[in-house]
Backbone as CSV, one residue per row, in Angstrom:
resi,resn,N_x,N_y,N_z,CA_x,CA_y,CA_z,C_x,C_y,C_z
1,UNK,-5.338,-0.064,-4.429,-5.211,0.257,-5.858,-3.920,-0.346,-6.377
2,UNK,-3.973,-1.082,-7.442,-2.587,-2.061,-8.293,-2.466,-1.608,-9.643
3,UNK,-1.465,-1.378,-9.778,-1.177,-1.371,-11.417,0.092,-1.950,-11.628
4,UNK,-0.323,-2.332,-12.542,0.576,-4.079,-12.822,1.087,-3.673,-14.107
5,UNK,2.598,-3.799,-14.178,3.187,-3.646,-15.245,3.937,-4.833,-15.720
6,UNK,3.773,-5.299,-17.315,4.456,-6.581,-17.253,5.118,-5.842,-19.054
7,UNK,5.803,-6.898,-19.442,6.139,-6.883,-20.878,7.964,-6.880,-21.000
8,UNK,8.204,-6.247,-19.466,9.772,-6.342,-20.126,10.926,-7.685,-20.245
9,UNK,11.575,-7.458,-20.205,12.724,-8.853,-20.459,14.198,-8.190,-21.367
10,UNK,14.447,-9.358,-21.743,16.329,-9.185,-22.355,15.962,-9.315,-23.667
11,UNK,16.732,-8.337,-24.295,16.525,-7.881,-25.826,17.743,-7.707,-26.346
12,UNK,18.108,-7.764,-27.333,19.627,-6.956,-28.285,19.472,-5.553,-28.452
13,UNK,20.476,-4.729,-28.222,20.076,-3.937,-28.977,19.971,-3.467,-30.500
14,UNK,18.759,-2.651,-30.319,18.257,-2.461,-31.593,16.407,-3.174,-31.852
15,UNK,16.492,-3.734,-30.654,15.336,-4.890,-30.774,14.028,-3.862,-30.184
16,UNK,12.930,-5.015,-30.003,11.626,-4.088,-29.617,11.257,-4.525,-28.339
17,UNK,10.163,-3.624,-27.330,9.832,-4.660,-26.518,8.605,-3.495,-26.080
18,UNK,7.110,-4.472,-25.899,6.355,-3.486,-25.669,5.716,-3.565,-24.127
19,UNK,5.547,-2.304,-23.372,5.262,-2.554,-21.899,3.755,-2.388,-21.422
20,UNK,3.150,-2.799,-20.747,1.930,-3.410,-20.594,1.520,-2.688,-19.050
21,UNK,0.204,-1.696,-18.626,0.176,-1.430,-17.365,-1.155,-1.627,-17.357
22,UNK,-1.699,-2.585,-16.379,-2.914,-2.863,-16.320,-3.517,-1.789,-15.014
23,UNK,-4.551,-1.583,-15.524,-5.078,-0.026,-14.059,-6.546,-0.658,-13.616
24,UNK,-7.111,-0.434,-12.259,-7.993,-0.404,-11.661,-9.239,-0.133,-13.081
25,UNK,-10.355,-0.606,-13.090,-11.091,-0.314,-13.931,-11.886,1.163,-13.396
26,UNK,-11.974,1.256,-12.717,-13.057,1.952,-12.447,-13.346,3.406,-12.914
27,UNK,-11.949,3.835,-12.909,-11.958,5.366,-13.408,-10.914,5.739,-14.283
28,UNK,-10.259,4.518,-14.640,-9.303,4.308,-15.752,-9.302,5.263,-17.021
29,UNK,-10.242,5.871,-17.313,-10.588,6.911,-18.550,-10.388,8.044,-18.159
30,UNK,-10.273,8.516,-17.052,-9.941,9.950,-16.664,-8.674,9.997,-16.038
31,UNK,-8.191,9.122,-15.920,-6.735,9.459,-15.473,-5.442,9.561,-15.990
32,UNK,-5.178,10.609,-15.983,-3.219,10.754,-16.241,-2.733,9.713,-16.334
33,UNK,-1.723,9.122,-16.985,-0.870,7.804,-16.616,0.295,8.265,-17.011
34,UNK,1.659,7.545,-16.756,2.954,7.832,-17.044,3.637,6.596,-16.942
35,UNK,4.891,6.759,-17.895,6.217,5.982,-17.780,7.527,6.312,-16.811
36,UNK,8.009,5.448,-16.248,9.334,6.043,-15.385,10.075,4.744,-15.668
37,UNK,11.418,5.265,-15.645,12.413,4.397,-15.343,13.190,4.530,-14.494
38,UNK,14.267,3.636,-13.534,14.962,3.410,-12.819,16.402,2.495,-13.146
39,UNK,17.582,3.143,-13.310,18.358,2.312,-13.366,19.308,2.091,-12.579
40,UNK,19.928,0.716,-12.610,21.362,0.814,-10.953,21.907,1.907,-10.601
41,UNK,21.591,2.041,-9.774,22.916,3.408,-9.277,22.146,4.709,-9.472
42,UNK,20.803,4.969,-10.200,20.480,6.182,-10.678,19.290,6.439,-10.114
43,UNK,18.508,7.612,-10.345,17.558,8.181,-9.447,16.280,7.762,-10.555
44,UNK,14.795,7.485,-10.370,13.865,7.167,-11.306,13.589,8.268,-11.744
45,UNK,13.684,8.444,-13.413,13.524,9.595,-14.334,11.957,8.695,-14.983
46,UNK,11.673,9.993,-15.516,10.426,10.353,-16.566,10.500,9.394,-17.802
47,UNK,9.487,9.108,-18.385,9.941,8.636,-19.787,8.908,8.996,-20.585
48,UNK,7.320,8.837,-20.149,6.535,9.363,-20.724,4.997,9.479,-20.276
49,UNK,4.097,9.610,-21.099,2.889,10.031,-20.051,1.954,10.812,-21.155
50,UNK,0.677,9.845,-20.714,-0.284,10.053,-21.796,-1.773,10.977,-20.864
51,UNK,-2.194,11.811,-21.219,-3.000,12.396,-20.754,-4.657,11.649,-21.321
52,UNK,-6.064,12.271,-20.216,-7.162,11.018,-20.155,-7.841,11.320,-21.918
53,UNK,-7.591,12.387,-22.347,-7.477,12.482,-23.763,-6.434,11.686,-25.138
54,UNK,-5.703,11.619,-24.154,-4.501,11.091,-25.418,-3.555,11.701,-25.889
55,UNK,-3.289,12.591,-25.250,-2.561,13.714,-25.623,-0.731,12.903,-25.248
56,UNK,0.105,12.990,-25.621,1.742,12.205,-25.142,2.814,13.385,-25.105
57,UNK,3.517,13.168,-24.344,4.937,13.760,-24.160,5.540,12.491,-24.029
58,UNK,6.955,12.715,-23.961,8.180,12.160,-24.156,9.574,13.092,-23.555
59,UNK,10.177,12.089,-22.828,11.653,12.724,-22.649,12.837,12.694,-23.758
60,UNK,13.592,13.518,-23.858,14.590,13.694,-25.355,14.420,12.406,-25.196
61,UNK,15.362,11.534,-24.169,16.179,10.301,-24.474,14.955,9.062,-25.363
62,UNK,14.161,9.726,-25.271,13.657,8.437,-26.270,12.241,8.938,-26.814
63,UNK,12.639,10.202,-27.180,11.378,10.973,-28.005,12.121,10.177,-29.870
64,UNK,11.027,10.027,-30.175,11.158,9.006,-32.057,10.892,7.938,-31.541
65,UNK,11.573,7.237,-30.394,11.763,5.693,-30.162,10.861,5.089,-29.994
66,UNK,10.001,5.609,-28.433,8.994,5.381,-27.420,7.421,5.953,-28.228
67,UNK,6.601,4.893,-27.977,5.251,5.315,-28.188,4.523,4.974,-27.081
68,UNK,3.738,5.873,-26.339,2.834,5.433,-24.855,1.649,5.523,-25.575
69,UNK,0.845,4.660,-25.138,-0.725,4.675,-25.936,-1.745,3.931,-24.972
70,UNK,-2.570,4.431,-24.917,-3.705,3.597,-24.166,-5.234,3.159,-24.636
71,UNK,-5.518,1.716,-23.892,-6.657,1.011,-24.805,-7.614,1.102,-22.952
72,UNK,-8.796,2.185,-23.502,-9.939,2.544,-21.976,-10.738,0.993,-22.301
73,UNK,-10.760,0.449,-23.526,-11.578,-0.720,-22.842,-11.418,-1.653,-22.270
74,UNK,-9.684,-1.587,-22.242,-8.651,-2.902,-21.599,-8.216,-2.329,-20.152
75,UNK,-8.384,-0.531,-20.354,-7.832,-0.472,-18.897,-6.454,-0.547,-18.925
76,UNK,-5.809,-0.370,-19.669,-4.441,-0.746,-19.919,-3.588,0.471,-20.912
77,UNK,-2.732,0.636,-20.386,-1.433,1.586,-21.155,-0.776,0.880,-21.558
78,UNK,0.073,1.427,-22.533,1.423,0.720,-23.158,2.299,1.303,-23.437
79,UNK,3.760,0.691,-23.817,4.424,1.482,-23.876,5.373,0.735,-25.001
80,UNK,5.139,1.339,-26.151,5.962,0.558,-27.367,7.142,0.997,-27.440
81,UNK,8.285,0.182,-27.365,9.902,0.866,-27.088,10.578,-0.036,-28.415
82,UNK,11.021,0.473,-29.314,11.956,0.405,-30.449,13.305,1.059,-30.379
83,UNK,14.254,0.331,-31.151,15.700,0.956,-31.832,15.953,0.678,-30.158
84,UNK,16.091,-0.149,-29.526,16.254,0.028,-28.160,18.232,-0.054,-28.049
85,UNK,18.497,0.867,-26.375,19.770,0.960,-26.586,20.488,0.255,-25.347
86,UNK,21.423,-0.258,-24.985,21.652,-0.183,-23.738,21.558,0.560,-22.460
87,UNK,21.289,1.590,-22.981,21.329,2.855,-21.752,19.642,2.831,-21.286
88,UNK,18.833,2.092,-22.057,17.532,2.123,-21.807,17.351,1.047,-20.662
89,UNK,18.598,0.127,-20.438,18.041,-0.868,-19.391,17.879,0.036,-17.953
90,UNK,16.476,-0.332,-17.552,16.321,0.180,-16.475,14.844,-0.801,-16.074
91,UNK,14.642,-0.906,-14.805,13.329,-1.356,-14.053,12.518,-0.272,-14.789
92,UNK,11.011,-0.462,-15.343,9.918,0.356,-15.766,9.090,0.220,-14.942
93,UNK,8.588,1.327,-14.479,7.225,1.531,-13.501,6.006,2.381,-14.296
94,UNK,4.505,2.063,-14.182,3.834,2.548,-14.993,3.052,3.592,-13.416
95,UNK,2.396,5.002,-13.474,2.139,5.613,-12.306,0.837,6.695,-13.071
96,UNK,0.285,6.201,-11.636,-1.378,6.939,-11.964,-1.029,8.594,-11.043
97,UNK,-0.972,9.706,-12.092,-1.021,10.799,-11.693,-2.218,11.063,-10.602
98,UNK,-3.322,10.482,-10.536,-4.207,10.926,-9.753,-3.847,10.038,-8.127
99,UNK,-3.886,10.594,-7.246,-3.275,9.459,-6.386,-1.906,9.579,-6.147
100,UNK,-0.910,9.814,-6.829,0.603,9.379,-7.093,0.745,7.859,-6.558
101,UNK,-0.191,7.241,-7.599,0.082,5.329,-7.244,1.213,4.761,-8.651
102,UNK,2.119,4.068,-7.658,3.359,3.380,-8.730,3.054,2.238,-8.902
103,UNK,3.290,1.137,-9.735,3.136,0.165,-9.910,4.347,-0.636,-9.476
104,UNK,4.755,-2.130,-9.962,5.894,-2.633,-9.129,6.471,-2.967,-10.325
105,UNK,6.954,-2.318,-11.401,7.896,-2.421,-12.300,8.022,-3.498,-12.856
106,UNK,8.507,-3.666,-13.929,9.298,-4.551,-15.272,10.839,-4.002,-15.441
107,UNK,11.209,-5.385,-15.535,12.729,-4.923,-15.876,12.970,-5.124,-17.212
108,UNK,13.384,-4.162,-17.483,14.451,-4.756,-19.511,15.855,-4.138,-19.444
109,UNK,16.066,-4.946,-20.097,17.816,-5.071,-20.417,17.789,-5.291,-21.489
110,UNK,18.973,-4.857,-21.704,19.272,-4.192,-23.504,20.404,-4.608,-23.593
111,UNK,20.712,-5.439,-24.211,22.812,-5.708,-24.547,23.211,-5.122,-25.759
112,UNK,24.587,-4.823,-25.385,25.267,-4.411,-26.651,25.304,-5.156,-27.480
């Protein structure tokens, strides 16, 4: 099982950048999905996570900012990140609650 996350890169801050998790087709509509980040030195935190309804949470640090949304006919999550800050640079991993399968991350970086 792969889930492939692509979309990140080097931005200014303030800029946009949207993240991309491609999932197994097969049962892609019933499953949990989530955002995590990882940054140097730090332990991988939460960021967000869309339920097989559509339902979203968000962590403070980027509840307004962050939109997670998912398209069942692409099989694919996203993760729309605006007003971006430096503190947001971190490796992004996209993760199938069912399973606990991680994907192999995107990096973004954010400059002052």
């Amino acid at each position: 099982v792969q889930l492939q996350a692509s979309g990140g890169g080097l931005v200014q801050a303030g800029g946009s950048l949207r993240l991309s998790c491609v999932a197994p087709r097969n049962t892609f509509r019933y499953d949990g999905l989530g955002w995590y980040r990882q940054a140097p030195g730090k332990e991988r935190e939460w960021v967000a996570s869309i339920s097989d309804i559509g339902n979203t949470r968000y962590a403070d640090s980027v509840k307004g900012r962050f939109t997670v949304s998912r398209d069942n006919a692409k099989n694919t999550m996203y993760l729309q990140m605006n007003s971006l800050k430096p503190e947001d640079t971190a490796v992004y991993f996209c993760h199938r609650i069912r399973g606990n399968v991680w994907g192999q991350g995107t990096q973004v970086t954010v400059s002052s």
